[in-house]
C-alpha positions in Angstrom: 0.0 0.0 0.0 1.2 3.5 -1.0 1.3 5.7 2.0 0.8 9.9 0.1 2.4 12.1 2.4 1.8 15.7 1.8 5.0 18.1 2.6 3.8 21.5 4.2 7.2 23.8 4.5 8.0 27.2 3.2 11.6 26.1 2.8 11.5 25.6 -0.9 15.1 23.5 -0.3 12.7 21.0 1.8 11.3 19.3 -1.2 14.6 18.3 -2.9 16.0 17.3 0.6 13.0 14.8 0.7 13.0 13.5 -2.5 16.6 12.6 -2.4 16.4 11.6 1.5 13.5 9.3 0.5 14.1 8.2 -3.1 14.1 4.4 -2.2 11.2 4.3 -1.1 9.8 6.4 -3.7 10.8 4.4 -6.2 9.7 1.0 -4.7 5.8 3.1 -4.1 6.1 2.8 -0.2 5.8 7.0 -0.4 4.2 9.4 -2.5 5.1 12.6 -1.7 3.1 16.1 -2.7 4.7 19.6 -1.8 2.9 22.9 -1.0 4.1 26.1 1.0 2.0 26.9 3.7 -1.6 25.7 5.2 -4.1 27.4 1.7 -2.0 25.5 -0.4 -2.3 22.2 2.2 -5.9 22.7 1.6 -6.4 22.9 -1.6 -4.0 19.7 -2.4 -6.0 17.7 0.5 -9.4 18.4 -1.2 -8.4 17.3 -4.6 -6.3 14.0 -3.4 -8.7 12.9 -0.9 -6.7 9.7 -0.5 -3.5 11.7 1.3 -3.1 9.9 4.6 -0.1 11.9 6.3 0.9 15.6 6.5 4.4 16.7 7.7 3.9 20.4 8.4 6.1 23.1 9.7 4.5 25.4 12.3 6.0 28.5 11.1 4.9 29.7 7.9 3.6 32.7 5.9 -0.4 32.3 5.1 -2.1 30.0 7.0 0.7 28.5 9.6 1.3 24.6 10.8 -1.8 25.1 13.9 -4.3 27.1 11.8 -3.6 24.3 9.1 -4.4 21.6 12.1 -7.7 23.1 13.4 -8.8 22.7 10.0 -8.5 18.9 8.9 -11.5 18.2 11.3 -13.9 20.1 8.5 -12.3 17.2 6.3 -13.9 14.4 7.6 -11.1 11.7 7.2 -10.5 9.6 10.1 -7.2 8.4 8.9 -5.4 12.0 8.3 -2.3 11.6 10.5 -0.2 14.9 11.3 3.6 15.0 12.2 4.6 18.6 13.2 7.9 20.5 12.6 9.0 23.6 14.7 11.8 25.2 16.0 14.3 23.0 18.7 12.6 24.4 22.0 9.3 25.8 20.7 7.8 24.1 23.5 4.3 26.5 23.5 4.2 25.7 19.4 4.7 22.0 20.1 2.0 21.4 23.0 -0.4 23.5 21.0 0.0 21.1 17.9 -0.3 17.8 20.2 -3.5 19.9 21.7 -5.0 20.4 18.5 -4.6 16.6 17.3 -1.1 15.7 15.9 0.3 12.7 16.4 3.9 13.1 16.9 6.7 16.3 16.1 9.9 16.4 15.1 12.4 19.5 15.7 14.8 21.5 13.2 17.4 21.6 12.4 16.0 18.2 10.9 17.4 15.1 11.7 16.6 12.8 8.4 17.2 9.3 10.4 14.9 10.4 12.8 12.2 11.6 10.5 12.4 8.4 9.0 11.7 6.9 11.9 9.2 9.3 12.7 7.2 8.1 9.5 7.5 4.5 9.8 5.7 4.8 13.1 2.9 7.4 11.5 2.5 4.7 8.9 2.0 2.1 11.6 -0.6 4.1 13.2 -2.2 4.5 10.2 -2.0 1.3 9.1 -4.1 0.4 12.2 -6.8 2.8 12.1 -7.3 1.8 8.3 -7.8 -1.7 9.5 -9.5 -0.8 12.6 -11.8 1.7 10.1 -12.3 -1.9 7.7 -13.3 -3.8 10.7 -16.0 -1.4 11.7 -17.1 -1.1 8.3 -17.7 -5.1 7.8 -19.4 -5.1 11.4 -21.7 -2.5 10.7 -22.5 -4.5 7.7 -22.7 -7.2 9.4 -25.1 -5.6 11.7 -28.0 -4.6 8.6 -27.5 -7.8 7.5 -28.2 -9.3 10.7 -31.4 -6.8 10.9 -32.5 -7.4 8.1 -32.2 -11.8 8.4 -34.2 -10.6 11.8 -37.2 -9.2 9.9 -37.0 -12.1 7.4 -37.0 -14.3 9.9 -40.1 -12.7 12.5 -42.0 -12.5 8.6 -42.0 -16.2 8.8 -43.8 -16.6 11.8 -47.2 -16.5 12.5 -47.5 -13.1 14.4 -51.9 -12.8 14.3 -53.0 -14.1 17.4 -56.0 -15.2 17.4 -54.4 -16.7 14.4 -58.2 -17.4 12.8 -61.6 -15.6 12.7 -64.5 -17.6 13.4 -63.0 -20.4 14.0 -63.9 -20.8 18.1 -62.9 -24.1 18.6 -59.6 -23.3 20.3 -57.5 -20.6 21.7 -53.9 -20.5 20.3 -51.1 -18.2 20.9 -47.3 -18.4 20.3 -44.0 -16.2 21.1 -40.3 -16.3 20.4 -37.7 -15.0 22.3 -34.2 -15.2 20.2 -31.2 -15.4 22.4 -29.3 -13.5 19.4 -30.4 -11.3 16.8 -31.4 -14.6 15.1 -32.2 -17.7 16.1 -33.2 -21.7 16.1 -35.9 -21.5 17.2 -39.9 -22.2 15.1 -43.2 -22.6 15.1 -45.8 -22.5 13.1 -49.7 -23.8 13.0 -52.6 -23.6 9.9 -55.9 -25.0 9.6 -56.3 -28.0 7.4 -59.2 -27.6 5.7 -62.2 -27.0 8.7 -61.7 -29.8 11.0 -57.7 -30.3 11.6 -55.5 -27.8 12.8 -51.5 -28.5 11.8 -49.1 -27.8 15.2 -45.4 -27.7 15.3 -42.5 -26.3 17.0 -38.8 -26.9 16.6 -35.1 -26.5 18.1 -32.3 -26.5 15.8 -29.3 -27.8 17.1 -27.2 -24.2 16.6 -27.6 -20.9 17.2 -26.8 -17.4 15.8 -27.4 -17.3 11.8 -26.4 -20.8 11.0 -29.2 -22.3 13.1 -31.5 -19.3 11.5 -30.7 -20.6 7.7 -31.7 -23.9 9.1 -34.8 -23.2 10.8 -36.2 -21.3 7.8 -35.5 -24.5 5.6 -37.3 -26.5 8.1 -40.2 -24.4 8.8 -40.6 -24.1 4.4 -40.2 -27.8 4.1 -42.8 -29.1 6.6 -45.5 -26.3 5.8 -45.0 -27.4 1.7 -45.5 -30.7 2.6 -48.2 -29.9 4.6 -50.3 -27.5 4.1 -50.0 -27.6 0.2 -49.2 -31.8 -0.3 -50.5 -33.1 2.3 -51.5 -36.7 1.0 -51.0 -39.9 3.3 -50.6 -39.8 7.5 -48.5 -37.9 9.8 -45.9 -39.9 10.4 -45.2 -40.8 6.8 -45.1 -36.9 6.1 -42.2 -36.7 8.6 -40.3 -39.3 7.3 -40.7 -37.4 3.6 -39.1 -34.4 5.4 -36.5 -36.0 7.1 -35.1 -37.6 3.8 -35.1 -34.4 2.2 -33.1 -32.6 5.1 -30.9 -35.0 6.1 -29.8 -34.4 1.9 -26.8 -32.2 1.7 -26.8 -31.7 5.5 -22.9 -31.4 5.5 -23.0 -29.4 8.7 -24.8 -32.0 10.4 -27.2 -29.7 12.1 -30.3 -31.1 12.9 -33.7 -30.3 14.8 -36.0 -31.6 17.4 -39.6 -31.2 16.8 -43.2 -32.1 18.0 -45.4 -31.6 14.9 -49.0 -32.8 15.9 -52.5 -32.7 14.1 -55.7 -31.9 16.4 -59.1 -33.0 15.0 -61.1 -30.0 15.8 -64.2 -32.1 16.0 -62.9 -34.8 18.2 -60.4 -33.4 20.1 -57.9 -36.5 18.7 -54.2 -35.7 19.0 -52.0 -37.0 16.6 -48.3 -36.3 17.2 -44.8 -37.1 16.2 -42.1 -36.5 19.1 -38.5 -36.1 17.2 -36.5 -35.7 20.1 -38.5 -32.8 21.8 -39.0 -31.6 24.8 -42.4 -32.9 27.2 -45.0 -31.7 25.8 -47.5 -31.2 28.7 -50.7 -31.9 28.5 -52.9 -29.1 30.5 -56.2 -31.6 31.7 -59.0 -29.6 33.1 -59.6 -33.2 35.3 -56.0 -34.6 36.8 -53.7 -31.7 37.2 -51.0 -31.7 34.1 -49.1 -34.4 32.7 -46.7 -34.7 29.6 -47.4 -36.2 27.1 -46.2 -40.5 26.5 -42.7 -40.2 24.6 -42.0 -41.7 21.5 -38.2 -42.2 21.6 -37.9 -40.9 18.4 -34.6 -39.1 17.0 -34.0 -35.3 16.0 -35.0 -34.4 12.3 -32.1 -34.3 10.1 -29.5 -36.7 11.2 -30.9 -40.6 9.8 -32.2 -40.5 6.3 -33.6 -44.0 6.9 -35.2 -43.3 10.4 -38.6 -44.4 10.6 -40.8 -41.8 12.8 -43.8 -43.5 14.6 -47.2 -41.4 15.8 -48.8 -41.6 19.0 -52.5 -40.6 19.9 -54.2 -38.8 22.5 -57.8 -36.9 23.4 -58.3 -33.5 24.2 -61.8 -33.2 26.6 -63.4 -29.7 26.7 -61.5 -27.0 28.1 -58.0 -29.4 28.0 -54.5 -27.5 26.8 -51.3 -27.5 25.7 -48.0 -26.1 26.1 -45.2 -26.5 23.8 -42.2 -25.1 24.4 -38.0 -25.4 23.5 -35.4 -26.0 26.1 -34.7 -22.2 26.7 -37.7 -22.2 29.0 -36.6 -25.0 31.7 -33.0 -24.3 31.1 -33.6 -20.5 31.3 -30.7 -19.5 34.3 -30.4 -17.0 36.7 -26.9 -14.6 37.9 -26.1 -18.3 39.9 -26.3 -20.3 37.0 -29.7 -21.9 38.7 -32.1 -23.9 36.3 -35.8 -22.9 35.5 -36.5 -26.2 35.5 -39.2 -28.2 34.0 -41.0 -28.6 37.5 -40.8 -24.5 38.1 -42.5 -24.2 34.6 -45.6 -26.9 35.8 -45.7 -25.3 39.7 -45.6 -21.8 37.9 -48.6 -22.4 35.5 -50.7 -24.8 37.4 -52.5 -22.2 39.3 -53.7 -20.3 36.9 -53.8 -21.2 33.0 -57.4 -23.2 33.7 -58.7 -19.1 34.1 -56.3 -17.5 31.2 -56.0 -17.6 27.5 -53.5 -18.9 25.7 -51.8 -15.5 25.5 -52.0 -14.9 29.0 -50.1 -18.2 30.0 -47.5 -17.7 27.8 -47.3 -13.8 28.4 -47.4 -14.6 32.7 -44.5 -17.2 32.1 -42.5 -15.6 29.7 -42.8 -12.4 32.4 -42.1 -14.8 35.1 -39.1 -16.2 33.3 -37.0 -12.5 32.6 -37.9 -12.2 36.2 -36.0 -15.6 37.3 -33.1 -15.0 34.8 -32.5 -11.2 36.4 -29.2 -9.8 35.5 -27.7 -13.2 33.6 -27.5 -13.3 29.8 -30.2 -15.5 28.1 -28.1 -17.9 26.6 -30.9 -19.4 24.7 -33.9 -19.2 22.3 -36.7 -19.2 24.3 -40.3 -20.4 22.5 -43.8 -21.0 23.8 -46.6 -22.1 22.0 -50.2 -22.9 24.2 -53.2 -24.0 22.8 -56.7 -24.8 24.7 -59.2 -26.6 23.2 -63.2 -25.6 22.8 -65.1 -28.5 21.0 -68.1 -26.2 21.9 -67.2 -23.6 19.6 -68.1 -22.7 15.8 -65.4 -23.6 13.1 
């Protein structure tokens, strides 16, 4: 990289002395040297080469002198304009105003040529630095709209109207996510299968940050095109479709726990598929909460040839639901202390029979930035609670 250093002197003997003193490096393009006489012409030169990173400046000149010339690069607006100032052996006033006003270093006259040279390697050093140090805070902030914008693509994606479908009063459904990052793991998503089958899932991907992100939106695409748009044999055989199709290519080996259930509106038949989730509980209106029987099937994504298996339950009137991924019962406070599953059931237990779905997972999710106080949520955190009407209109 060519450093351009622009000469400010009065002495017209200066520029010879520097060509010759500096001609190697000239020639090999390490320096690039412009020449005016005092501070106007300094100007002038630094608005037409913009890309002039160092000034060596006298103090004393006719015109506009060395500190008038200082006080002035601010108006130019370039971070990396480095200034080494020249002045008379003992012009200790002249020299603490130039290191008040911003220079970076001085050197004294009669000049020493080995220590300027010195002197110049070390302003192109600290040059050097803030140019990468400028680079590095470009790429973040880059990085930053990048990440805000993958934020609103990824909040698009998620069912956000609660309640999710007019005139359809057969259940109350609501469902929030909490990213640990700007991005996250984390999914959920539920639609209405024609008039008498609502479509439930939520998901964990094994990462976090962006990469988890990129695989959460491939997951949440794949399982609402199979179905909600191809929806043609039974649940379990849907699941194994999508695991053969994301286990393909998977050379990161990320993978994803899910429970993706169907709920006959009519009914109040569960069917579910358990890949590798977290208990599901069951909210009964008669006999407390349990979770829901386990299917010891594995996460989505890592066995092509895995055969998933479905499990059925009832819903009675007034019965719920409460999904959720492991950022809620490994949510941990300042001590490192769990949330635990059993502080989720003895937290909601004494109330969700009288709220909505909202309300549960608005009075936990309050409950749970309560518990984690001053520590860093190290996790996504997701809820998703659904309870069940059969008295209702579809």
């Amino acid at each position: 990289m060519t450093i351009k250093i622009l000469s400010v002197d009065d002495e017209k003997h200066m520029e010879s002395l520097i060509r010759q003193m500096f001609r190697k490096q000239i020639r090999q393009k390490k320096f690039e040297f412009f020449f005016a006489q005092n501070g106007i012409q300094a100007l002038e030169l630094l608005k037409k080469h913009e890309d002039i990173s160092l000034i060596l400046s006298d103090i004393n000149m006719p015109g506009m002198d060395g500190l008038t010339l200082l006080s002035k690069l601010i108006d130019l607006n370039n971070p990396l304009l480095t200034a080494i100032m020249i002045s008379a052996y003992g012009d200790m006033d002249n020299i603490r105003s130039a290191m008040n006003k911003g220079a970076f270093d001085f050197i004294t006259k009669p000049i020493n040529f080995k220590d300027l040279e010195l002197t110049l390697d070390k302003t192109v050093m600290h040059i050097q630095q803030l140019k990468e140090s400028q680079e590095k805070e470009m790429k973040l902030s880059a990085l930053e709209y990048d990440l805000d914008i993958a934020k609103d693509i990824q909040r698009a994606m998620l069912p956000k109207k609660f309640p999710p479908f007019l005139g359809s009063e057969r259940f109350d459904l609501h469902a929030l996510l909490k990213p640990a990052k700007v991005v996250g793991g984390d999914l959920f998503d539920f639609f209405l299968m024609g008039k008498d089958h609502l479509f439930i899932l939520l998901g964990d991907v094994s990462d976090k940050g962006i990469p988890a992100a990129l695989f959460m939106a491939v997951t949440k695409t794949v399982f609402k095109t199979h179905f909600y748009n191809t929806y043609i044999s039974g649940l379990k055989e849907e699941v194994n479709r999508v695991n053969k199709i994301l286990c393909e290519g998977n050379d990161s080996f990320m993978f994803v726990t899910v429970f993706v259930a169907i709920l006959n509106l009519r009914t109040g038949e569960l069917e579910y598929v358990d890949a590798g989730h977290e208990p599901i509980l069951h909210l009964k209106t008669k006999g407390g909460i349990d979770q829901l029987p386990k299917q010891g099937c594995m996460a989505i994504g890592i066995d092509p040839d895995h055969e998933y298996i479905s499990h059925k339950v009832h819903l009675n009137p007034g019965d719920g639901l409460f999904l959720y991924s492991d950022g809620v019962p490994d949510a941990a406070d300042i001590d490192n202390q769990r949330y635990t599953l059993d502080g989720t059931i003895e937290f909601i237990k004494s109330f969700w029979k009288d709220a909505t779905a909202k309300e549960l997972n608005d009075k936990l999710m309050e409950n749970l930035d309560q518990f984690i106080g001053e520590a860093k949520q190290f996790d996504d955190i997701t809820m998703l609670s659904l309870k069940y009407n059969p008295e209702g209109d579809l």
